[in-house]
C-alpha positions as CSV (number, residue, x, y, z in Angstrom):
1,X,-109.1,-114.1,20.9
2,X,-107.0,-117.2,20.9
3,X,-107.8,-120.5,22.4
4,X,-105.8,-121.7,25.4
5,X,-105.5,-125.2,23.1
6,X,-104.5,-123.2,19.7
7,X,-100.9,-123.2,18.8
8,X,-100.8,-120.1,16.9
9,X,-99.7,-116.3,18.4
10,X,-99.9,-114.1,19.8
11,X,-97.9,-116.7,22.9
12,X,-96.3,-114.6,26.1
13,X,-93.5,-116.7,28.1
14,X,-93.9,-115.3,31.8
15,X,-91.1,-114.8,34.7
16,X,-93.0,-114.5,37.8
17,X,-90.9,-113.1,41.3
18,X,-92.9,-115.1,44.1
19,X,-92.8,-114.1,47.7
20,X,-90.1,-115.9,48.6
21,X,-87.9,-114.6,45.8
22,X,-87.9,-117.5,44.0
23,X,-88.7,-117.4,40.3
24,X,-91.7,-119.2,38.2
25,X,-91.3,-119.6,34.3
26,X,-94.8,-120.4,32.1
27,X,-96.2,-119.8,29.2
28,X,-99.8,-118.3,28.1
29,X,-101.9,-116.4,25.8
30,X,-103.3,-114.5,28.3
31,X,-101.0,-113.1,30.7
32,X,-103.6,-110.6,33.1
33,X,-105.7,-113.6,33.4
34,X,-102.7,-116.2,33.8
35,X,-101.1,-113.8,36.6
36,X,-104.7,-113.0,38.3
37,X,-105.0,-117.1,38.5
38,X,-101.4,-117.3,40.0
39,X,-102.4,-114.7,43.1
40,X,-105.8,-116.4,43.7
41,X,-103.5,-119.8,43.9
42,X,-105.6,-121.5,41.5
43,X,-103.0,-121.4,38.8
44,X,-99.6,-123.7,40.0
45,X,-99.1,-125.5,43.1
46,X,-95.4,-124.2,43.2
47,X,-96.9,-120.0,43.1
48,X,-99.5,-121.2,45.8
49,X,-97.0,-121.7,48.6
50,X,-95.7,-118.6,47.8
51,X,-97.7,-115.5,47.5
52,X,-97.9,-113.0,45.7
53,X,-96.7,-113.3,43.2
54,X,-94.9,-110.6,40.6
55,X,-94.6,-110.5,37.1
56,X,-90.4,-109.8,36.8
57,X,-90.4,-110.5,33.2
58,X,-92.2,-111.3,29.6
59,X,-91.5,-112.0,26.3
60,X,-93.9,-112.3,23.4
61,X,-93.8,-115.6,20.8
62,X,-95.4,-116.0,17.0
63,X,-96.7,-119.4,18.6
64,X,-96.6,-122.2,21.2
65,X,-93.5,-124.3,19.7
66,X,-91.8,-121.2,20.3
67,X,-92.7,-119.5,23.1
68,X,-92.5,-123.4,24.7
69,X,-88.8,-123.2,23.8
70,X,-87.9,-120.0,25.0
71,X,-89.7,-121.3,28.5
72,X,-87.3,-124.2,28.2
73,X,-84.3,-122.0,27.6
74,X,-85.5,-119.5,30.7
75,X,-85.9,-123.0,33.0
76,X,-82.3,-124.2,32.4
77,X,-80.4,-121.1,33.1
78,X,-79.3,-120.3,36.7
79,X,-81.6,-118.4,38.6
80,X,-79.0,-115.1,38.1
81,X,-79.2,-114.9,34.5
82,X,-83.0,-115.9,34.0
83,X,-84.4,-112.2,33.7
84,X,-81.4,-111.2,31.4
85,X,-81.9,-114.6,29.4
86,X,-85.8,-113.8,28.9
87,X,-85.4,-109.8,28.2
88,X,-82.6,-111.2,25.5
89,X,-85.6,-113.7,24.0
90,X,-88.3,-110.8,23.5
91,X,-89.7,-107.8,24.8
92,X,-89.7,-106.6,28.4
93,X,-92.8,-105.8,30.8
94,X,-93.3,-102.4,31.4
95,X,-94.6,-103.3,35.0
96,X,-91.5,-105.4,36.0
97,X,-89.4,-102.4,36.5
98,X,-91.7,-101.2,39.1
């Protein structure tokens, strides 16, 4: 299992759809426990205000330079094209066609 503070894979760079429809880019190696912190509020004070939370997209990264990057690259892209843009980076999630 890797540590929260190691840099090396396996990294996931998350889309979340929020209650509001608004979207919430992160990063982490642990992404049932990262989205079970975002529902129970603890995880961001921008998710908080707006639960649930979904998870609309992921993409997997070798390590935290890069999957820091591709969250950087998902963050500036209009909120249209940031699903596309993150599917394009990596793999998708199964459970955001649902």
């Amino acid at each position: 299992m890797t540590k929260a503070g190691d840099v090396s894979g396996p990294w996931h760079v998350y889309l979340l759809r929020c209650a509001d429809k608004s979207l919430y880019c992160g990063i982490t190696t642990n992404l049932a426990r990262r989205l079970a912190e975002h529902n129970a509020g603890t995880a961001s004070r921008c998710t908080r205000a707006r639960l649930p939370v979904a998870l609309a997209a992921v993409a997997d990264a070798p390590n935290k330079s890069a999957a820091l990057r591709m969250e950087l690259a998902v963050k500036k892209a209009p909120a249209r094209q940031k699903i596309a843009l993150l599917e394009s980076l990596g793999t998708k999630c199964a459970c955001a066609e649902k």
